[in-house]
N, C-alpha and C positions, 0 to 999 in steps of 0.2 A: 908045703903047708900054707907059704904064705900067697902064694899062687894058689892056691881054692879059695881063699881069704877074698882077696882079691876080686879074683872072679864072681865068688857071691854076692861080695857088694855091688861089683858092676852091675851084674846082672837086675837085685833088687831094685836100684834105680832105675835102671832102664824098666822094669817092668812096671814100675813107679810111674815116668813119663808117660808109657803108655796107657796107664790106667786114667791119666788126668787129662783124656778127650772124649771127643763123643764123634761117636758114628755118624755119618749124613750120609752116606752108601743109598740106603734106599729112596732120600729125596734125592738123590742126585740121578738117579735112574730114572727118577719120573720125572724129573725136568728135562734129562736128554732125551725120553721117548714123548714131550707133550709141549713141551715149549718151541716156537718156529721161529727160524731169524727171518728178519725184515730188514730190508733197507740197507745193506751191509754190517746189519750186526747193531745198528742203531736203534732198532727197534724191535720187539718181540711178538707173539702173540702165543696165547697159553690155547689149546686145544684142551678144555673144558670135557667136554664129552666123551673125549679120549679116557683122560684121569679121574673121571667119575665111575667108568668103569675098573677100574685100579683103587679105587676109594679105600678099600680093606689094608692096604700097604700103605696109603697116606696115613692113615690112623693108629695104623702102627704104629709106624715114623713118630707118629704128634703124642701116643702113648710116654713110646722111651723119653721122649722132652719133660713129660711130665712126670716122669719116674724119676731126674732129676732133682737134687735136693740144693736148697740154699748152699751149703756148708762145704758140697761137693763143685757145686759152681765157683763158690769164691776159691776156692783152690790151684783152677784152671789159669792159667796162664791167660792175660789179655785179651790175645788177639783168639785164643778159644773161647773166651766169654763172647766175643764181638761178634766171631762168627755165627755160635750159637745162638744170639738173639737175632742175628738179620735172617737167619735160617728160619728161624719159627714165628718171626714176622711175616713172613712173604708164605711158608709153608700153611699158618693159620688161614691168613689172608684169601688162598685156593681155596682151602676148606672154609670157608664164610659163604664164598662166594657158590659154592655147591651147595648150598641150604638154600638157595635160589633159582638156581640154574635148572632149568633154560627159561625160567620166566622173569629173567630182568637184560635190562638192556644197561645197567650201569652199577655199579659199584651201591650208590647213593642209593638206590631204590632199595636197598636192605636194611634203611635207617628207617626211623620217625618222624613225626614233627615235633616230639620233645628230645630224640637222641639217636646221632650219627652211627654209621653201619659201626665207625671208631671205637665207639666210646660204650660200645656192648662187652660187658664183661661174661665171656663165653669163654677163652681159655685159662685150663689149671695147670698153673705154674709155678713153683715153691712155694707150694703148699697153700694158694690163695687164686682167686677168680679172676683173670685180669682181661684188658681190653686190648685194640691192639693199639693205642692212644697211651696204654699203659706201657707196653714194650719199648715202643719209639719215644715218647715225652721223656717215661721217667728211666727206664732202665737204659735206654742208650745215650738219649740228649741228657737227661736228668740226673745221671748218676755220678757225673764230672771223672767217672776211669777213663772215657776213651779220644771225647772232646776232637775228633775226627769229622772235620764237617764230608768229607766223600763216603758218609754213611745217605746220604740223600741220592748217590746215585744207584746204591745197593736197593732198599726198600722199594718195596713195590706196593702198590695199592690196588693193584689189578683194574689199571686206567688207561687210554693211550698218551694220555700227557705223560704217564709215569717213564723215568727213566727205565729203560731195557730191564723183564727178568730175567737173570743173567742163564744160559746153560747149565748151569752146574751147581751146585751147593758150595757156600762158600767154609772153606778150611779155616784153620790155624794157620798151618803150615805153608797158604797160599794167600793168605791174605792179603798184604798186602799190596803184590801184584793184580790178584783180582782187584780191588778197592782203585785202583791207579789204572786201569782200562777201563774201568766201568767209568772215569771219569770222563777219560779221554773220548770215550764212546759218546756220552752224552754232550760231551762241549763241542766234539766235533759234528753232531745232528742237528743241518741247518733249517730243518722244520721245528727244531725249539731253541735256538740260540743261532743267531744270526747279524753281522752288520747288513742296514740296510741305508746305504745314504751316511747321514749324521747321525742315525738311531740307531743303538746297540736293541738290538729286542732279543730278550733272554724269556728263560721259561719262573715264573712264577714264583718258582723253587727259592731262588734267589729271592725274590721278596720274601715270604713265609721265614726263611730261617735262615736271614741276613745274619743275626747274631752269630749265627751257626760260625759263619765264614768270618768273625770278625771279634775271634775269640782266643785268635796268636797260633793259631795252630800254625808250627812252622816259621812263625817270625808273620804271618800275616793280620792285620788289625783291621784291613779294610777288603769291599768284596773287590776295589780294583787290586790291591794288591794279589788277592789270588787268581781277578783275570789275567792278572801281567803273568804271572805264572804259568798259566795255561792259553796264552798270546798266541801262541801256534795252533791249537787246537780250535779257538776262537778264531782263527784266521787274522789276528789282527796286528796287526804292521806296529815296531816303536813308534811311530806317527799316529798311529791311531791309537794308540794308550797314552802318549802325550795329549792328543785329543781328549781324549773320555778323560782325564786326567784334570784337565782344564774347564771340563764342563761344556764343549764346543760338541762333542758326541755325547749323546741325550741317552738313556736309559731307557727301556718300556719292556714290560712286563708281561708277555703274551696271556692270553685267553688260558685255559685249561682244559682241556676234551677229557671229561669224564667216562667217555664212551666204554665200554668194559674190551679188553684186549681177547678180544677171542677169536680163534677162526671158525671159517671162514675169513679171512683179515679182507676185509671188503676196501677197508677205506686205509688202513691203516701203512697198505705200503704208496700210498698218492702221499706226494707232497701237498703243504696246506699251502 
């Protein structure tokens, strides 16, 4: 008897756990049959015209997100919240940029002159209209659960500056790994992070959302502190973060290539 006892409760929990995720099975299908590596994995490019024809299954996909409830979300365990909203950022993001496609050559060209492609509130999301400025400001930077600045190399904006969209739909269960390549990926891409000389030139990222990296995540308060962390990946010798350190190696901020990541990837696997 005590043994069914047992088992029942086991089992209810575990049916529990499972109950407290969500599916990405479908966008991860269409990232692996639409998204192409560049550059050894540095860079991506989304094959647009590919997943416009598959468009019925992205909408799917973007349905069940919104069939999501507040109540049911805060439930989720963390790093399945975390997943979930980088998912439906980058997931919406596709679909933005299909309300366009094939007639823009950039992200931007889907904005205004009074408001960014951003700051369009077009997806329904716990039961309210949001943007995708709404996603990434408030519910991943804004919400103070997750306070993880290597969500900047997950998000995409469907850009070539943008760090790499990654293959696959990010997990719970994977996250953190995924999250720790995708950084690595990007620190080690020396068309946006690169010593040249005495200039560190980084990609942008680091400016916009310095705070991001200088908010303790990990015991770090500054962005050198997190370059010393990722020294290896930066290519940068103790010497040269004593350098950068002292102010002897200079900071700059590379340009940003708006250009929309699509293939044909004409330009995007040249080096700049």
């Amino acid at each position: 008897m005590w043994k069914f006892i047992c088992f029942t409760v086991l089992a209810f929990f575990a049916f529990g756990t499972q109950a407290e995720t969500f599916d990405h099975d479908d966008w991860n299908r269409l990232l692996q049959r639409h998204v192409v590596s560049l550059r050894d994995d540095h860079a991506t490019a989304m094959d647009y015209a590919g997943i416009q024809r598959e468009r019925a299954q992205l909408k799917g996909y973007l349905e069940r997100m919104s069939a999501v409830e507040q109540e049911q979300f805060d439930r989720w365990p963390r790093r399945e919240q975390l997943a979930f909203l980088i998912n439906a950022y980058n997931a919406w993001t596709v679909e933005l940029v299909l309300r366009g496609y094939p007639n823009i050559e950039s992200i931007k060209d889907l904005g205004s002159l009074f408001r960014t492609p951003w700051n369009k509130a077009f997806v329904p999301l716990f039961g309210d209209e949001l943007s995708l400025d709404d996603i990434e400001h408030k519910l991943i930077r804004g919400s103070g659960r997750y306070r993880d600045p290597r969500i900047h190399f997950a998000v995409n904006c469907a850009s070539v500056g943008c760090p790499a969209l990654r293959t696959e739909a990010y997990t719970g269960e994977q996250l953190e790994a995924q999250l720790e390549e995708q950084a690595r990926l990007f620190l080690t891409d020396r068309v946006r992070n690169r010593l040249d000389g005495k200039v560190l030139k980084v990609s942008k990222i680091f400016k916009w959302y310095r705070e991001d990296f200088e908010r303790g995540w990990r015991g770090f308060w500054s962005l050198d502190d997190f370059w010393k962390k990722y020294a290896e990946s930066l290519d940068l010798s103790p010497e040269d973060m004593r350098l950068l350190q002292s102010g002897v190696i200079t900071v700059e901020y590379l340009d940003y290539d708006w250009r929309l990541n699509e293939t044909p990837a004409k330009n995007l696997a040249q080096e700049h």
